[in-house]
C-alpha positions as CSV (number, residue, x, y, z in Angstrom):
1,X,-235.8,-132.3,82.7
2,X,-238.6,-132.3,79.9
3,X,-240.4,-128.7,79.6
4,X,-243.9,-128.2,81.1
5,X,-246.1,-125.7,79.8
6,X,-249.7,-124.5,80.9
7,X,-251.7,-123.3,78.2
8,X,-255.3,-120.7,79.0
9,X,-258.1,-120.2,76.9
10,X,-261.2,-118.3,77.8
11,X,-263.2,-119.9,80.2
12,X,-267.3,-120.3,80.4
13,X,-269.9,-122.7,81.3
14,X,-269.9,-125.5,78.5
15,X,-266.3,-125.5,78.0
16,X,-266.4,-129.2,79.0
17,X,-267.5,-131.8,77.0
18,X,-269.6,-134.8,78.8
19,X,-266.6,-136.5,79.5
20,X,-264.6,-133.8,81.5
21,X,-262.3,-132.9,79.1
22,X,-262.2,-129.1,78.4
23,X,-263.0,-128.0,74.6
24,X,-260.0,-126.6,73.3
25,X,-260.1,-124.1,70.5
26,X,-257.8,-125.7,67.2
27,X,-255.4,-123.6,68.1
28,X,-254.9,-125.1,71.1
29,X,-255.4,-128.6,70.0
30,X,-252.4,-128.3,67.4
31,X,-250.3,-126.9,69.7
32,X,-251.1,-129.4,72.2
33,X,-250.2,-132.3,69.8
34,X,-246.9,-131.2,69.1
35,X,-246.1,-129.9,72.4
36,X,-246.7,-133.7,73.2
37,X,-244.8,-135.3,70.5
38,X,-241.8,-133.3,71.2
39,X,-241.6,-134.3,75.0
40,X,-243.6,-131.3,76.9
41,X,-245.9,-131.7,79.6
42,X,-248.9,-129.8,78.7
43,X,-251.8,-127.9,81.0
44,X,-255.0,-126.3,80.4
45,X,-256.3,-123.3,82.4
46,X,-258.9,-120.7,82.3
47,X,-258.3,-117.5,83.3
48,X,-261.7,-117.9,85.7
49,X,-260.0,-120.4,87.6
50,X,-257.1,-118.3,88.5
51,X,-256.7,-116.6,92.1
52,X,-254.8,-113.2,90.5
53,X,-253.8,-111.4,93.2
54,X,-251.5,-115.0,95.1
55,X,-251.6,-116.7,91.4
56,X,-252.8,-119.9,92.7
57,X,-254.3,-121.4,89.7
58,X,-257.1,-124.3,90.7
59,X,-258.7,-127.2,88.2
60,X,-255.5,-126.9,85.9
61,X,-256.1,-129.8,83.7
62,X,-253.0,-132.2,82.7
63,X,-253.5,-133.4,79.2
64,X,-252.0,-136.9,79.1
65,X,-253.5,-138.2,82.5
66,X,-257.1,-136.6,82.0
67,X,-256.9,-134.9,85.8
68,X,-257.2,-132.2,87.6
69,X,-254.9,-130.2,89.8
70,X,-253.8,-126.9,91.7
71,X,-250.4,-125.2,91.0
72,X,-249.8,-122.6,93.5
73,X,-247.6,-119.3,92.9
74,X,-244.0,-121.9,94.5
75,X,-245.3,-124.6,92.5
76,X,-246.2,-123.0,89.1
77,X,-242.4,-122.0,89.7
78,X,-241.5,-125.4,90.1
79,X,-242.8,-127.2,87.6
80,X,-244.0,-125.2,85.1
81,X,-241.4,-123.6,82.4
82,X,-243.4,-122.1,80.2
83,X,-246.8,-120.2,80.1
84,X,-248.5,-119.6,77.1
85,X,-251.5,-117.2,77.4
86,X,-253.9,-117.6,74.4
87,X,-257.6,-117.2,73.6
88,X,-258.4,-115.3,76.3
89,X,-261.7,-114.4,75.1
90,X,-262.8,-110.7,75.2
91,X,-260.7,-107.7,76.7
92,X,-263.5,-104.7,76.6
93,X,-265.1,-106.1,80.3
94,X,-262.0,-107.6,81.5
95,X,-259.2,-105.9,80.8
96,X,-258.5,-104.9,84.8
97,X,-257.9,-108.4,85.2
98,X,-256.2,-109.3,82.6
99,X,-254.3,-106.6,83.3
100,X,-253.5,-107.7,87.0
101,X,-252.5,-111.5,85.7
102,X,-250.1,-110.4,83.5
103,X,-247.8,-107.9,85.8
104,X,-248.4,-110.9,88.6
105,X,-246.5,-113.2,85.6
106,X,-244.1,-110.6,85.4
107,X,-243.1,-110.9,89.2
108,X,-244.0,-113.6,90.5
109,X,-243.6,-116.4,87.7
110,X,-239.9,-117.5,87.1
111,X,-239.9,-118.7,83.4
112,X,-241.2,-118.0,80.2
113,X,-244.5,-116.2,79.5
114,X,-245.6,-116.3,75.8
115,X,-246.3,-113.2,74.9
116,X,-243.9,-111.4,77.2
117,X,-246.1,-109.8,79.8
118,X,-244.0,-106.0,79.0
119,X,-245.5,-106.5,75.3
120,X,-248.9,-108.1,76.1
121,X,-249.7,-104.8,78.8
122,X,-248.5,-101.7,76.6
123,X,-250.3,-103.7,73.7
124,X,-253.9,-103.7,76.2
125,X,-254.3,-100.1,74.6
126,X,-254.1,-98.7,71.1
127,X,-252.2,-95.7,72.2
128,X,-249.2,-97.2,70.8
129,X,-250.9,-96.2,67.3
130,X,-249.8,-92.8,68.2
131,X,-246.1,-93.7,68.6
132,X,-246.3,-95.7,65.1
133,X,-247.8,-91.6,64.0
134,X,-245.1,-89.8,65.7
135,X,-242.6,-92.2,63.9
136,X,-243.6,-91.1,60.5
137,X,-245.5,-94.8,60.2
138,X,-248.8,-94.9,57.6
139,X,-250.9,-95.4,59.9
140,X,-255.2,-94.2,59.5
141,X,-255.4,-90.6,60.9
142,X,-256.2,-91.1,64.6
143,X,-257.5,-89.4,67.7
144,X,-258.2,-89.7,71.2
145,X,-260.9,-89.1,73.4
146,X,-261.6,-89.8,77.0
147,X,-264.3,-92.0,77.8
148,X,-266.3,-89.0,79.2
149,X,-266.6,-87.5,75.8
150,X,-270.0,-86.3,74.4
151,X,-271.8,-86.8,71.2
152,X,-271.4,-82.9,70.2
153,X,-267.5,-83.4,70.9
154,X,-267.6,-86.0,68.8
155,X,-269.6,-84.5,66.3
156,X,-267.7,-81.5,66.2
157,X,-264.3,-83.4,65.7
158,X,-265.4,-84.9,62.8
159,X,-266.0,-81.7,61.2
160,X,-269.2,-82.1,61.3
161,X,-269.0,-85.2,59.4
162,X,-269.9,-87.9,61.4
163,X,-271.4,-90.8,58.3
164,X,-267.8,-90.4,57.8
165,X,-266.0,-91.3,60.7
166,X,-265.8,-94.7,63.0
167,X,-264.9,-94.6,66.8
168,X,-263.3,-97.6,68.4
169,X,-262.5,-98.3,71.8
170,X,-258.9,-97.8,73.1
171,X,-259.3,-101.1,74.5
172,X,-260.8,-103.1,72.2
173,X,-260.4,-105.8,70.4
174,X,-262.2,-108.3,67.9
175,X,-264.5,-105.2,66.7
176,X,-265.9,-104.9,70.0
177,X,-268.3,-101.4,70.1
178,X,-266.9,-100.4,66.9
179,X,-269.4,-98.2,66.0
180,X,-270.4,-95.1,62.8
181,X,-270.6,-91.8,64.9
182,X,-273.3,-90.9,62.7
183,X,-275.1,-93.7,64.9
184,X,-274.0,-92.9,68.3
185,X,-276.1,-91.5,71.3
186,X,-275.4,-90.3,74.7
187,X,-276.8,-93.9,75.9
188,X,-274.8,-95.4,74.3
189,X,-271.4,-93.4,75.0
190,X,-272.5,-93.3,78.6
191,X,-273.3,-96.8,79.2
192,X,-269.5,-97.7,77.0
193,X,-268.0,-95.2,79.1
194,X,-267.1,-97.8,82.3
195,X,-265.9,-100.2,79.9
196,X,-263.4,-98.6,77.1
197,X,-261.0,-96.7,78.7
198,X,-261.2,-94.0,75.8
199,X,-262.2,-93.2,72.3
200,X,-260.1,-93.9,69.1
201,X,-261.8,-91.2,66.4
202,X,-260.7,-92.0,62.6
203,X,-261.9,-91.2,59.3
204,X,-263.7,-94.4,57.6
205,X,-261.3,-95.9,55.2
206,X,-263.1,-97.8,52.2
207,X,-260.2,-99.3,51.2
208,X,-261.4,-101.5,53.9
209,X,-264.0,-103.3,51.0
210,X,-261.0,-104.0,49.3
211,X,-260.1,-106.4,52.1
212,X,-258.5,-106.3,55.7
213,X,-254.9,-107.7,55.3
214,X,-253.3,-109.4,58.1
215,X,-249.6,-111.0,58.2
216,X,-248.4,-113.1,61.1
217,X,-244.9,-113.4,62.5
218,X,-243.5,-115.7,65.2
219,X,-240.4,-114.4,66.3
220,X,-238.6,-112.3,63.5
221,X,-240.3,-115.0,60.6
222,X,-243.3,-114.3,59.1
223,X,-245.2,-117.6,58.8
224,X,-248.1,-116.6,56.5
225,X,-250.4,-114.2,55.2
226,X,-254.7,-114.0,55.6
227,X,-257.0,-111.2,53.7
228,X,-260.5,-110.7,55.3
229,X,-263.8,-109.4,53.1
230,X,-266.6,-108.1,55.2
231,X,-270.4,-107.8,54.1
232,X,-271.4,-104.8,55.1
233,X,-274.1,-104.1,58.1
234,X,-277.0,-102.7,56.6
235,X,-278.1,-100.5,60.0
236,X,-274.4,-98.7,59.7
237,X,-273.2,-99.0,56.1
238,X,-269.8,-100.8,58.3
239,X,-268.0,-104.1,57.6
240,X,-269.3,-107.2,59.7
241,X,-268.5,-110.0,61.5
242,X,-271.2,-111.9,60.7
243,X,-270.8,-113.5,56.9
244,X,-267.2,-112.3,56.4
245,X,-264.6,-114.3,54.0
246,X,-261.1,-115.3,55.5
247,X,-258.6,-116.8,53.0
248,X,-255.3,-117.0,52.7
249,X,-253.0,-114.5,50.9
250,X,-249.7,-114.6,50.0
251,X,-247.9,-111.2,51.2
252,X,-246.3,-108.9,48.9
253,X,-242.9,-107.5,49.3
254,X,-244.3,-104.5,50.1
255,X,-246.2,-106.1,52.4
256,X,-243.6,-107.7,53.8
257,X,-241.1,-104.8,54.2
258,X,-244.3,-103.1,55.7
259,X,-244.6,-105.8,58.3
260,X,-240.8,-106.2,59.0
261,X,-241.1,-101.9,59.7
262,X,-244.1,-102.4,62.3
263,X,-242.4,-105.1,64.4
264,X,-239.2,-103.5,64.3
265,X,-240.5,-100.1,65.8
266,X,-242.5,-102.5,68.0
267,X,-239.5,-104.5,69.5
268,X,-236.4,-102.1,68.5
269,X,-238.1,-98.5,69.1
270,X,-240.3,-99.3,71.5
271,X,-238.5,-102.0,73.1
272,X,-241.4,-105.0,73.5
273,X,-240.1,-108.6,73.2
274,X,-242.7,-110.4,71.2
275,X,-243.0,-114.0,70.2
276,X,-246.7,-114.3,68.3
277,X,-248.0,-111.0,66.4
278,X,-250.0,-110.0,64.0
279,X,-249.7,-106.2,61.7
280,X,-253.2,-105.7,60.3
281,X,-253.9,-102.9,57.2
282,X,-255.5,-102.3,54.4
283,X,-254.1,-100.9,51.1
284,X,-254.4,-97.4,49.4
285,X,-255.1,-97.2,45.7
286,X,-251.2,-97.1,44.9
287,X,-250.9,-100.2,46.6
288,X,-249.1,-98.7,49.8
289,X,-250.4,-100.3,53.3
290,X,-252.0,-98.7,55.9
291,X,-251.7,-99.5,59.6
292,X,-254.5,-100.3,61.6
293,X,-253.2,-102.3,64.1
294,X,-250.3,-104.1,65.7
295,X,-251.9,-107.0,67.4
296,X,-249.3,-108.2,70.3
297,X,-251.8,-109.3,73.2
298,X,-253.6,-112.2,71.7
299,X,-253.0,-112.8,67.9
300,X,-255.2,-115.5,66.4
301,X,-253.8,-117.3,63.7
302,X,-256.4,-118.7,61.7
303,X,-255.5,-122.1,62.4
304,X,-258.8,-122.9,60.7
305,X,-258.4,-121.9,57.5
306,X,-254.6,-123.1,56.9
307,X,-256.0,-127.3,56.4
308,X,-254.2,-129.5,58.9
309,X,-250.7,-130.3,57.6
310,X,-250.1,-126.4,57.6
311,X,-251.9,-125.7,61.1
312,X,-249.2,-128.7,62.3
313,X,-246.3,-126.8,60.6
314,X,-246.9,-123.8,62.0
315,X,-247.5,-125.0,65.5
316,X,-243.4,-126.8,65.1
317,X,-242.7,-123.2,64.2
318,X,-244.2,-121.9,67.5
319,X,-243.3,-125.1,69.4
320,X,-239.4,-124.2,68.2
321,X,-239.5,-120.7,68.8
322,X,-241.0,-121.2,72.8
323,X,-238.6,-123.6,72.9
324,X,-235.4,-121.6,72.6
325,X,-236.9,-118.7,75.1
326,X,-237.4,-121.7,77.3
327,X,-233.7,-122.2,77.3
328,X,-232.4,-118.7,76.8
């Protein structure tokens, strides 16, 4: 029997083009192709069109026939060997649900879930940075705060200090309310506080102007390599999305033995099974990495910037890898 796997991205209005067909990110579009050429069955679904709590998933689009469908919780089961969550657009608001589909997958759905849903719910929350500390890891001076905190708590953990120190949601993701404490006010923190399931507190690192490094591994290979430069925001002094440089780089050792370290604590210490991950850090003067984060839920990998035959590469690599879990 030829594998079948169902494939999410984040769902919205204006996802579908004029002619029905849902607007895939490239990720998703190389993937697609060779999950085609090399016999798989491939469906679409958005997270929006997914009944969580029974896991009956409605308007799952099928690829090659251009329709429509509904797998319920026996028949996802049935025909469906592999699910590979990607793109699932932003955490900060949704994590309860996200949340809630993943331990469904866990015990309700009978094959392969890319991440593994173990990794992709201990990952929701940044708290493993403190198990990377506790380890003896180099990871960016960290610490937590409840949701509840105030602006003089803050204040005073900073030493008084706060141009110098960045907060950063426990949840978060893609820079979401990454924010200068010098900046912050109770409105703010109040309003956040619903949403972020507690404060990360850290020192600014300017090593960050030097560029945000980022190396990718599916399975135990490391497939490449990709260095961010961020313009800074002129209201915080902070690096920003908006305007900032992605290119590919070509890991050092060091940076590769760095890597190797984080996923090993990751899947060996820790004892999370991934498949796609990213270690993101930025490097001291010395040349020595620095943690900030190990990115397990949903790791984008810059298919856009790799050129086509590289972006199809990489997608046999993952297409391979999925593969042997299928059949494990």
């Amino acid at each position: 029997m030829l594998e079948s796997v169902i494939t999410h991205f984040e769902g919205r209005s204006g996802t579908e083009a004029p002619n029905g067909k849902p607007r895939a990110p490239m990720e998703i579009i190389h993937l697609t192709e060779v999950f085609r050429e090399r016999g798989w069955r491939c469906l679409y679904c958005s997270l929006c069109d997914i009944e969580i709590a029974s896991l009956r998933h409605h308007n799952v689009y099928d690829v090659a026939t251009g329709t429509r469908h509904e797998l319920t919780n026996s028949s996802l089961n049935t025909q469906v060997d592999a699910v590979v969550a990607r793109l699932l657009g932003p955490v900060e608001s949704r994590r309860d649900e996200i949340q809630e589909y993943f331990e469904k997958l866990w015990t309700d759905f009978t094959g392969t879930v890319v991440n593994h849903p173990a990794s992709v719910l201990y990952g929701l929350r940044k708290d493993y940075l403190f198990e990377y500390i506790d380890r003896g890891f180099r990871v960016i001076p960290t610490r937590y705060f409840e949701s509840s905190v105030s602006l003089q708590e803050l204040t005073r953990a900073c030493g008084n200090n706060p141009e110098g120190h960045i907060v950063k949601p426990v949840t978060g993701e893609l820079g979401n309310s990454f924010m200068a404490v010098h900046e912050l006010n109770e409105k703010v923190l109040r309003h956040k506080e619903p949403l972020v399931g507690g404060w990360l507190l850290q020192p600014f690192n300017p090593h960050v102007w030097d560029g945000e490094y980022q190396i990718f591994f599916v399975g135990e290979r490391i497939v490449h390599g990709m260095r961010k430069f961020y313009p800074k925001d002129k209201r915080f002094g902070l690096p920003a999305r908006a305007g900032r440089i992605v290119e590919r780089y070509a890991p050092t050792s060091a940076d590769r033995t760095f890597a190797r370290e984080a996923r090993v604590l990751w899947t060996e210490d820790l004892g999370k099974l991934t498949d796609l991950c990213r270690v993101d850090f930025v490097k001291e003067p010395d040349g020595l990495p620095v943690l900030l984060e190990f990115e397990a839920v949903n790791p984008g990998f810059s298919f856009g910037k790799l050129g086509r035959p590289r972006s199809h590469r990489l997608a046999e690599i993952i297409e391979r890898h999925i593969r042997k879990r299928v059949r494990y």
